[in-house]
N, C-alpha and C positions, 0 to 999 in steps of 0.2 A: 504493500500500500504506500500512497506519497500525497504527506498534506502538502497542496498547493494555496497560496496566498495571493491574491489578484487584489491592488492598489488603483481607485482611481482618484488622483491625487487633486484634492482641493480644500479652502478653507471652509466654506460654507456646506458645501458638498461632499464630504467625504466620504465615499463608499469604498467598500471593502466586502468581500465575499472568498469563503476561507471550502474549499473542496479537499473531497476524499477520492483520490483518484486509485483502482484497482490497475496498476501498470501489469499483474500476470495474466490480466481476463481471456488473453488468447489461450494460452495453454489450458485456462480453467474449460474457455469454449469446448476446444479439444476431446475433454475428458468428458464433457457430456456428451457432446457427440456420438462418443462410443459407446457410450452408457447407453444413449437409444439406439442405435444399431442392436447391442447385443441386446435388447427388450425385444424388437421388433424383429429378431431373428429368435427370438424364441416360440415355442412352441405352445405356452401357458397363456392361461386369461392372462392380458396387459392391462386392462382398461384402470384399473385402480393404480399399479405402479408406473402407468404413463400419466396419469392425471398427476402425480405425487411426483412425478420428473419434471412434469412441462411446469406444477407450482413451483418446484425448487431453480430452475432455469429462468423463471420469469423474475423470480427474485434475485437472482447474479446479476442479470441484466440491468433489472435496476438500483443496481447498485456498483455499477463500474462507476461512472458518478455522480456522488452527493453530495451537497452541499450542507455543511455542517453548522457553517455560521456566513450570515449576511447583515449589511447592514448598511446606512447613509446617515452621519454625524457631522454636524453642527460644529466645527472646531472652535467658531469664534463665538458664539452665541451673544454678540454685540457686534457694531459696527465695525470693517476692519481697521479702519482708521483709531481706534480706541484704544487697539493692542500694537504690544511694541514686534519686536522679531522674539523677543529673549519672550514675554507673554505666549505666543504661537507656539516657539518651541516648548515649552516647557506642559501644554496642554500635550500636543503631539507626542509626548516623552511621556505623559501621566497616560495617553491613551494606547501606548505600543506595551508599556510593561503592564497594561491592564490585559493584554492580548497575552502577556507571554503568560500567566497566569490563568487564562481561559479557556486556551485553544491551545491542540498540540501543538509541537517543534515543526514547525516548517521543513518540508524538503526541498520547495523552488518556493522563490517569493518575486511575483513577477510585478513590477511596476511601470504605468506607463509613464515614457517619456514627457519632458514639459517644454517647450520653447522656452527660450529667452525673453519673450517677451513677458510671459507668465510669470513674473519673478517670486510671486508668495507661493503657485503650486511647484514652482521650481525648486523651490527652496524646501518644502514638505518632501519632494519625491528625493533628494538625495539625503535627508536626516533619514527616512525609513530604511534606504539604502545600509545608512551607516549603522542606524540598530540591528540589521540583522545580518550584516557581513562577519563573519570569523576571520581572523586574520592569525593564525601560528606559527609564521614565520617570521620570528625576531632574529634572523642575521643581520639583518640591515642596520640595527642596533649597533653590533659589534665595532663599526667604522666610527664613531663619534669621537668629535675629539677630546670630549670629557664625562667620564661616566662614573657612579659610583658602583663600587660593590655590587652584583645582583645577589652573592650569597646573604647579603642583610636583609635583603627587601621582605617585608613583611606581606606576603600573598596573602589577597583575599581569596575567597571560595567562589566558585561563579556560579550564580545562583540561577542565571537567565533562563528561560526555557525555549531557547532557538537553535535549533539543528546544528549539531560539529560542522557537518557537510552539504550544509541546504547548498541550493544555487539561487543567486539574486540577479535577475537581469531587468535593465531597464529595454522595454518593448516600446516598440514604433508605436504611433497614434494609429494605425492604418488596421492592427492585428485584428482589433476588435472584430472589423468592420469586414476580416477577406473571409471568412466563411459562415455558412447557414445551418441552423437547424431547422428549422419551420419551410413549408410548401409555401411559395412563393416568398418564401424571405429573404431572397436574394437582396442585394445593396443595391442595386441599381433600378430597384422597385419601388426604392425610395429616395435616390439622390432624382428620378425624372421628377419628383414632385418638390421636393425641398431643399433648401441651402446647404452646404455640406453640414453645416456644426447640428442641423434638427434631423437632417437624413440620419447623420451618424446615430444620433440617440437612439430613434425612431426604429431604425433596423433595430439596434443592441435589445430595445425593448419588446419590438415584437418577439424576434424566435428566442429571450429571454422568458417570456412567459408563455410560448409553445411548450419550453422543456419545461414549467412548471404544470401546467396543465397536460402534457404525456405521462408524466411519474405521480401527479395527485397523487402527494406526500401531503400530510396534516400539516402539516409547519409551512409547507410553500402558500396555503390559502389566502394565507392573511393579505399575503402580496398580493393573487389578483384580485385582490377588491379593492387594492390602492389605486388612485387617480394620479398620482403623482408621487416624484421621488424614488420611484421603482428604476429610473433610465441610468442612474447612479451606479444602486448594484448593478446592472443589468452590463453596463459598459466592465465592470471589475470579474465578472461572471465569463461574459463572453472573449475576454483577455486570456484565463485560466485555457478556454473550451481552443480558443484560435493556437495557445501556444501546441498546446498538447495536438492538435491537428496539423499544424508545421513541423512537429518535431515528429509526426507518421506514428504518433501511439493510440490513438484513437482511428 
């Protein structure tokens, strides 16, 4: 299994949608497979241990991915103009080690990239960056041209709960937006009607709640009965779905 972490970086806006992706589902495929072959080359009533395969099959299925935790958070909960940098930061610090205490260790934590011109979600997408990068390679250290002792140093215990080995990459604006889940949910279904920045949402949001309405899970309801604020996760969601589809595991 590999928790994936999807950032879509803003102050007012922050969404964030945290999946459980099954990376063996192929080989698990496999093994059903054979499983009803050898049923269905048997000789015995099936009907009862096919019914008892196709349930346990329909539930693999869904559950290659789930999403564990979603969400869209208010970073400034006042004007931005009100809070300083060192303010912002220190919210986004109380709200990442709130995550590392919620939510398992990350194994990729994907973050979308910000322009330059966007200087506050710029600013958010390389702090996340830096909370949850590992760094164990202190030889670079050794070259200084003044160091103290490292036998003194009094080590803390590291308490964080983020993957030895996660991978963090910052991901194009575009990821979201290059593949579909939903029947006609292609992108181009919706940039003929809209500006790029509502196309974009608009895609993310429909086949974002395709897959919530395919797997009708108790906990995804809530979302389609929202009007709004859904296109937040829905961009951090479809981030997660786009990586894992470029990188041919899905």
């Amino acid at each position: 299994m590999k928790i994936i972490y999807g950032f879509d970086c803003a102050l007012r806006n922050f969404g964030i949608c945290c999946i459980k992706f099954n990376d063996n589902w192929r080989n698990q495929l496999q093994e059903y497979n054979k499983s009803l072959l050898l049923l269905l080359e048997s000789n015995k009533n099936i009907i009862i241990e096919l019914q008892l395969l196709l349930k346990d099959l329909d539930n693999f299925i869904n559950n290659i991915i789930t999403i564990i935790y979603m969400d869209v958070i208010d970073l400034a909960n006042k004007s931005n103009n009100e809070l300083t940098l060192i303010d912002k930061t220190k919210i986004l610090k109380g709200l990442l080690c709130h995550f590392d205490k919620i939510l398992p260790p990350p194994d990729i934590v994907l973050i979308e990239y910000q322009m330059k011109q966007n200087d506050i979600s710029r600013a958010i997408s390389h702090q996340i960056a830096y909370h949850y990068i590992q760094y164990k390679n202190t030889s670079i250290y050794k070259d200084v041209s003044f160091s103290i002792n490292e036998d003194n140093i009094n080590r803390g215990k590291d308490n964080s709960n983020r993957g030895e080995d996660s991978i963090v990459e910052l991901v194009g604006t575009s990821l979201k937006n290059a593949y579909t889940l939903a029947p006609n949910g292609e992108y181009g279904n919706f940039i003929a009607k809209y500006s790029n920045y509502v196309a974009n949402k608009k895609h993310t949001d429909f086949n974002f709640k395709y897959f919530l309405k395919m797997f009708n899970v108790e906990q995804y309801k809530k979302l389609l009965n929202m009007t709004n604020k859904t296109n937040d996760i829905a961009d951090a969601f479809l981030m997660c779905f786009g990586w894992l589809k470029k990188n041919k595991m899905i």
